[in-house]
C-alpha positions as CSV (number, residue, x, y, z in Angstrom):
1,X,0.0,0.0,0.0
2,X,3.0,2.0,1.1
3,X,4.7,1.5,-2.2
4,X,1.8,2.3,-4.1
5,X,1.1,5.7,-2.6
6,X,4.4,6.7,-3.2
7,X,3.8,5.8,-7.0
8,X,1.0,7.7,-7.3
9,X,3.0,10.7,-5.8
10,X,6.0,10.2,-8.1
11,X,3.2,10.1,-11.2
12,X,1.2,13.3,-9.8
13,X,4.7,15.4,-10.0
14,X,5.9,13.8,-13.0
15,X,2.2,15.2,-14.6
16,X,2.9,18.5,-13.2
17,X,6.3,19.0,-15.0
18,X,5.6,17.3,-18.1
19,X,4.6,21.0,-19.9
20,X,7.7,22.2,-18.5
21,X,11.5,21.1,-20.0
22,X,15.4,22.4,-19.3
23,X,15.4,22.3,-23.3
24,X,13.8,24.7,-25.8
25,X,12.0,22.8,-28.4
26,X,11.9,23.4,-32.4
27,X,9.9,26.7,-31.7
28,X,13.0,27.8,-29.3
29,X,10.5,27.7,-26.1
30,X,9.9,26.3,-22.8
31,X,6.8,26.1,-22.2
32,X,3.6,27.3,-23.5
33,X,1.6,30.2,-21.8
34,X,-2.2,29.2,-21.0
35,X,-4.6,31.4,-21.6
36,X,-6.9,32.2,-24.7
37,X,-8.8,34.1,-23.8
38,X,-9.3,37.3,-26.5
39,X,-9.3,40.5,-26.3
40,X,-12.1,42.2,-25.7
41,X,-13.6,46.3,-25.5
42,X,-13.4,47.5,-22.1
43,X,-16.8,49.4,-21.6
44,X,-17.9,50.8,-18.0
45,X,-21.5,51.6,-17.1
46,X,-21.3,54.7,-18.8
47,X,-19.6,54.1,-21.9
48,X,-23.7,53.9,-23.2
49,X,-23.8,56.9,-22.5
50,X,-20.9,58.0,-24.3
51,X,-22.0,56.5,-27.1
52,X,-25.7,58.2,-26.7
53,X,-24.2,61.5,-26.8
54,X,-22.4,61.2,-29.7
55,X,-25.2,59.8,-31.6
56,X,-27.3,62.5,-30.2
57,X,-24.9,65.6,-31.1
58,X,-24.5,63.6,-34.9
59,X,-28.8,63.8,-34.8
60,X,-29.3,67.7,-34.0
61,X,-25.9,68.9,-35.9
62,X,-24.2,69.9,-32.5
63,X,-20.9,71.2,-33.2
64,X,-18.0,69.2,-30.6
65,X,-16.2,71.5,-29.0
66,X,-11.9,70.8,-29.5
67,X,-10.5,69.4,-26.3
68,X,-7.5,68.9,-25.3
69,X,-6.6,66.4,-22.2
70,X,-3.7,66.9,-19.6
71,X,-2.0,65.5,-17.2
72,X,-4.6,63.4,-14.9
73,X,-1.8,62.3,-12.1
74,X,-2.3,60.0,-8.9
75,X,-2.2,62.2,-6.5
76,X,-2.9,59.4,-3.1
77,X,1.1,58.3,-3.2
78,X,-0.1,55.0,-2.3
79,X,3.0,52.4,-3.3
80,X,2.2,48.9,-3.1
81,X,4.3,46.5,-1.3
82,X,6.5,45.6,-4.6
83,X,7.4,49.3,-5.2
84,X,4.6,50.1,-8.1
85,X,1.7,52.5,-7.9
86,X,-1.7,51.1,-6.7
87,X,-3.7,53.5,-9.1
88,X,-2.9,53.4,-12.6
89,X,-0.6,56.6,-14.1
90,X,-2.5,56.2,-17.4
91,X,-5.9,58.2,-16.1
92,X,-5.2,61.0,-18.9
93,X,-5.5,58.2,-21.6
94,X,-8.8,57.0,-20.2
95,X,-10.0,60.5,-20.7
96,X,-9.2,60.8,-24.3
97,X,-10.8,57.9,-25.1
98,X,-13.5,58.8,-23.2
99,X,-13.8,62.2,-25.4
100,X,-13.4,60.2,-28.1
101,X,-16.4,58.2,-27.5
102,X,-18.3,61.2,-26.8
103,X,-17.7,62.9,-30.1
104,X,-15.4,65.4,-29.1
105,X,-12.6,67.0,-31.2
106,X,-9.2,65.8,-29.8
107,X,-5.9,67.8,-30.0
108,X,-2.8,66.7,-29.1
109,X,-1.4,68.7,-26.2
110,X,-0.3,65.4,-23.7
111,X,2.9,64.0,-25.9
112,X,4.1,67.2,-28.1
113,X,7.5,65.4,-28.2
114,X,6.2,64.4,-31.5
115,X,5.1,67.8,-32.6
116,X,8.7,69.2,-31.6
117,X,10.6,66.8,-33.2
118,X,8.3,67.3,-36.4
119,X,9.0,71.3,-36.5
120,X,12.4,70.6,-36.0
121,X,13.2,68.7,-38.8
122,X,10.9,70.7,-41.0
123,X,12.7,73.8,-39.4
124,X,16.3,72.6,-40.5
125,X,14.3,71.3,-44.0
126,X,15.1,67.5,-43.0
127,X,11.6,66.4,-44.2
128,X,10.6,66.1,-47.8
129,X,7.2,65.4,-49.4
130,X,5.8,65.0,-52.5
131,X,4.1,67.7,-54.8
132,X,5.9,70.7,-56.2
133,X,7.5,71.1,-52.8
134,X,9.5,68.8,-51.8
135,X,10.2,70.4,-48.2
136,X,7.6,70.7,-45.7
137,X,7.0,73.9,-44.6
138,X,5.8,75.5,-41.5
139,X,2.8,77.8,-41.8
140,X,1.3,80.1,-39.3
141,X,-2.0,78.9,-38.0
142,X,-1.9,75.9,-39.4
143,X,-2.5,73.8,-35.9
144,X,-6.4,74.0,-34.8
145,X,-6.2,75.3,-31.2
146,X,-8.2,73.9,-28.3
147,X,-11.7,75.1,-26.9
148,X,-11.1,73.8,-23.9
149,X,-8.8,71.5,-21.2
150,X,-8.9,68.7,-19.4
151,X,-7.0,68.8,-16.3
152,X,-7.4,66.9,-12.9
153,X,-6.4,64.0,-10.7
154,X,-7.0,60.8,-8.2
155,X,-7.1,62.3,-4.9
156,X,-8.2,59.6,-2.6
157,X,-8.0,56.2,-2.0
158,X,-9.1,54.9,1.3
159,X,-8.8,51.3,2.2
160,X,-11.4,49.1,4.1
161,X,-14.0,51.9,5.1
162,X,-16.2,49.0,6.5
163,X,-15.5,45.3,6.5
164,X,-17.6,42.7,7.9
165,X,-17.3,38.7,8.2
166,X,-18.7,35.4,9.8
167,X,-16.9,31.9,10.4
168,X,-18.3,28.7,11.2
169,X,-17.0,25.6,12.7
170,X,-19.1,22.4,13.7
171,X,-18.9,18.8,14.0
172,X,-19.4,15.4,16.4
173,X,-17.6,15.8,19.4
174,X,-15.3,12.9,18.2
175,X,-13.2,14.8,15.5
176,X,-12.8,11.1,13.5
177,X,-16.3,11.6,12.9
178,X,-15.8,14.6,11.0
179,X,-14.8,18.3,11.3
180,X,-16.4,21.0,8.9
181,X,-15.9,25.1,8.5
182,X,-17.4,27.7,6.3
183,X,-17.0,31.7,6.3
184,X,-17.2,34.8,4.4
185,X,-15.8,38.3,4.7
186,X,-16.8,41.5,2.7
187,X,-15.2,44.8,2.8
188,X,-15.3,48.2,1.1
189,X,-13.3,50.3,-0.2
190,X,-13.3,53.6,-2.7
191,X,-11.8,55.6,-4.4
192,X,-12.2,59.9,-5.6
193,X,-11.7,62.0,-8.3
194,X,-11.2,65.6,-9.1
195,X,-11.6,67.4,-12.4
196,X,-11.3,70.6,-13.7
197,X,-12.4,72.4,-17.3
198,X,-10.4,75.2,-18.3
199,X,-11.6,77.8,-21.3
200,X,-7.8,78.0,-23.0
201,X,-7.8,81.2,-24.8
202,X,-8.9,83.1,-20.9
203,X,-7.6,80.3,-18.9
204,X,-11.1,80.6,-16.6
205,X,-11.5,77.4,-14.9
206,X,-15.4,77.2,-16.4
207,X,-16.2,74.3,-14.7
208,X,-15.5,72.1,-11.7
209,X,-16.3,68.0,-11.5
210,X,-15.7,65.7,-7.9
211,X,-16.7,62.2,-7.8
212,X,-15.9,59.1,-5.6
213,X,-16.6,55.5,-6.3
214,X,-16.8,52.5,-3.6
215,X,-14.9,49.3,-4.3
216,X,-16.1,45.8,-2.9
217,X,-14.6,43.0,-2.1
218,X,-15.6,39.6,-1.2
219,X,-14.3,36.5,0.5
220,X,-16.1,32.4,1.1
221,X,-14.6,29.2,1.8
222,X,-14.9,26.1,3.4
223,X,-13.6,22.9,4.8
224,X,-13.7,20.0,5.8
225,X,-11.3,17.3,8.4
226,X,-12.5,14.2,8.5
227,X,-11.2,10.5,9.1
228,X,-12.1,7.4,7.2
229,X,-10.1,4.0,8.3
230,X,-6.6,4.7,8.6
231,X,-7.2,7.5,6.2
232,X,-7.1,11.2,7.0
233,X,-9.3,13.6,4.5
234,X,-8.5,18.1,4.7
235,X,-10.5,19.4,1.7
236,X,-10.5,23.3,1.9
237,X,-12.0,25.6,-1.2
238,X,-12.5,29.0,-1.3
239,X,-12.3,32.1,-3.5
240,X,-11.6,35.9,-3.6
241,X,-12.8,38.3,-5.7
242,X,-11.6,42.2,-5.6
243,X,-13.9,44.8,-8.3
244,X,-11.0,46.6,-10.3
245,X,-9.8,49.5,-8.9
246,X,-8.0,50.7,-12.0
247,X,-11.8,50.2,-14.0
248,X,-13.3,52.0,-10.9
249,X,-11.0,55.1,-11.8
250,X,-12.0,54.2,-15.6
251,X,-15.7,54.8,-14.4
252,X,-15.2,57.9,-12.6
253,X,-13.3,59.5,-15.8
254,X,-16.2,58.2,-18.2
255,X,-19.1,59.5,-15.7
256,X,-16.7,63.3,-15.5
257,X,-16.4,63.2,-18.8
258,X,-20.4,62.7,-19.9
259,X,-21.0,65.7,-17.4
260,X,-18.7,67.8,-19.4
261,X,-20.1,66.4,-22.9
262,X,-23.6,66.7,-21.7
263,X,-23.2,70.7,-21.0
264,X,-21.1,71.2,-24.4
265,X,-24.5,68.9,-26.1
266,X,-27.0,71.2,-23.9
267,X,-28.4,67.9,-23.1
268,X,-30.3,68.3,-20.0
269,X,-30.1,64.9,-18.6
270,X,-30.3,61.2,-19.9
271,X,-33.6,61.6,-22.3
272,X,-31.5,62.6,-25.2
273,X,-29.9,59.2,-24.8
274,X,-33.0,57.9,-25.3
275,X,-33.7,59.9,-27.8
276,X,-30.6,59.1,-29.7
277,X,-31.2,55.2,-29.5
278,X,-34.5,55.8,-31.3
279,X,-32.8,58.1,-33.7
280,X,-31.0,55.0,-34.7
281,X,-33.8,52.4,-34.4
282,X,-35.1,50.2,-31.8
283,X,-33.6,46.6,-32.7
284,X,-37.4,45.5,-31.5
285,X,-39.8,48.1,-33.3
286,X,-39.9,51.6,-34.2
287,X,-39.8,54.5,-31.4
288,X,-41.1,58.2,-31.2
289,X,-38.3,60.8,-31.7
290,X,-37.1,63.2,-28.7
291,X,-35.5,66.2,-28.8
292,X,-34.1,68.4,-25.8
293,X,-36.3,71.5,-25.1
294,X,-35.0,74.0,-27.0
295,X,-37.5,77.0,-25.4
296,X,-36.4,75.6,-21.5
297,X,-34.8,78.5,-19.3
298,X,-31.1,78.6,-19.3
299,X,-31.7,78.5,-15.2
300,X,-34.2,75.5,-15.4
301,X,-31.6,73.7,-17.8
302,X,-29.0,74.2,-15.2
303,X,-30.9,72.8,-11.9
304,X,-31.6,70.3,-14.5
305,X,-28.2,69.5,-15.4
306,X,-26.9,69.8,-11.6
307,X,-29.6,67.4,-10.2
308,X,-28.3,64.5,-12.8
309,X,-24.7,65.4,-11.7
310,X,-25.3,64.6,-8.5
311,X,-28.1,61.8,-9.1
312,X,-26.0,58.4,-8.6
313,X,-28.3,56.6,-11.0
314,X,-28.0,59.0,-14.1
315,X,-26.3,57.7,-17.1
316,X,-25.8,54.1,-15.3
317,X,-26.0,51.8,-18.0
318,X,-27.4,49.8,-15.1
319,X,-29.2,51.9,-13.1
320,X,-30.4,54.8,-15.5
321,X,-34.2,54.0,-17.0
322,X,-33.5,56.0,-20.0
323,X,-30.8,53.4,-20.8
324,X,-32.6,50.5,-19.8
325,X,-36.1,51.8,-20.7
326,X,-35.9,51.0,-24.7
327,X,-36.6,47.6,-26.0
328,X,-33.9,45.2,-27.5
329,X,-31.1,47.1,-25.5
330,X,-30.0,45.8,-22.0
């Protein structure tokens, strides 16, 4: 018995390393990765709503205004335990595709170490082109400005606001007659960001965007000790699960950005996203046509478009009925 246990080991770590040789093969590799998963778009609950506006500013020939994105920096200095950042650095590239999504006119103001080197070598007449010049020239004016810039930052990230958890253990007083546990934690945590709109030709900060989002986190598992004959049993499971923070930050950027689009759109709140999904047909049937109201007061637009700031349900892909409301979309 003896002898064949320790078989059965010898065979369980021979399977484990079979994948895995001191000798490239043919294709000059170890191993193989696993994994095949594809790749896939990377929407939040708002990027609906993204969409919606653009299709909405397309339907009433809205001109986009011309934005250019800055720096959007981490501004916690949280450092994990490796030495990395815990919040991603790339939060000014979620914006611009955010923008992008929207409709919105991008220039190029976060890499210009593209644009220098360019008017360098066109300066010292280093790059040629065809036609009957065959040096690029510089022209005044001929870069579009920007309307307006995108500026801001992560400025909080606060672990484990509230955590809560239960464990179980039970069983026959004789532990041979078996031992079992089970238990579950949660905890919360969130993150905030802060966002700023600046007009670029007065440099007046014209508008001013905060929002936080909370993070959850689960843990279960479960066990069991048991004996049976001469034969001792310790089966444990379990699993963790942790919603991304660097898609929470995602989120926020998408949610600042469809405030800032919504004002440029004059869209009031979510009904023109409605209104834009039946502009482009209802997958299950044909839909009335809204438009925002043009004859609204200026100040009645505005408590309109501060309440759905402030309204944690509004453009929710999930949460907002003007999303959800329209047959054939989920």
């Amino acid at each position: 018995m003896r002898a064949f246990k320790t078989l059965a080991v010898l065979a369980a770590t021979t399977a484990l390393t079979a994948c895995i040789t001191p000798h490239s093969g043919n294709d000059g590799m170890y191993a193989l990765p696993i994994g095949d998963a594809p790749v896939t778009a990377n929407p939040t609950a708002y990027t609906p709503a993204l969409d919606c506006l653009n299709a909405f500013a397309r339907q009433n020939n809205v001109a986009a205004p011309r934005i250019a994105v800055g720096r959007i920096l981490d501004y916690t200095g949280s450092v994990s335990e490796e030495g990395g950042r815990r919040i991603t650095q790339g939060a000014s590239l979620m914006a611009m595709s955010a923008f992008n999504k929207a409709g919105a006119r991008l220039v190029e103001r976060f890499d210009t170490s593209v644009t220098e080197l360019e008017l360098r070598y066109a300066n010292n007449r280093l790059i040629g082109q065809e036609g009957d010049e065959n040096v690029r020239r510089i022209y005044a004016g001929q870069m579009p400005g920007s309307d307006f810039t995108f500026v801001g930052g992560i400025t909080e990230l606060n672990y484990n606001i509230r955590s809560g958890g239960v464990d179980a253990q039970g069983g026959h007083t004789d532990a041979r007659d078996g031992v079992g546990n089970i238990g579950g934690r949660l905890y919360v945590m969130n993150i905030a960001l802060d966002f700023r709109l600046i007009d670029t030709r007065t440099l007046e900060v014209v508008d001013v965007i905060s929002y936080q989002k909370q993070i959850i986190g689960r843990e279960l598992r479960a066990g069991i000790f048991s004996f049976f004959d001469d034969t001792i049993v310790d089966i444990a499971a379990g699993e963790r699960a942790l919603e991304p923070v660097q898609l929470a930050v995602r989120a926020g950027v998408e949610r600042a950005v469809v405030e800032v689009m919504g004002r440029f759109y004059r869209a009031n709140d979510s009904s023109v996203c409605a209104a834009a999904i039946q502009a482009e047909g209802d997958p299950m049937g044909p839909g009335g046509t809204q438009t925002a109201d043009a004859t609204a007061s200026q100040s009645a637009a505005s408590n309109a478009i501060d309440n759905a700031r402030t309204n944690p349900d509004a453009w929710n892909a999930r949460r907002d009925d003007n999303l959800t409301g329209i047959r054939g979309r989920s």
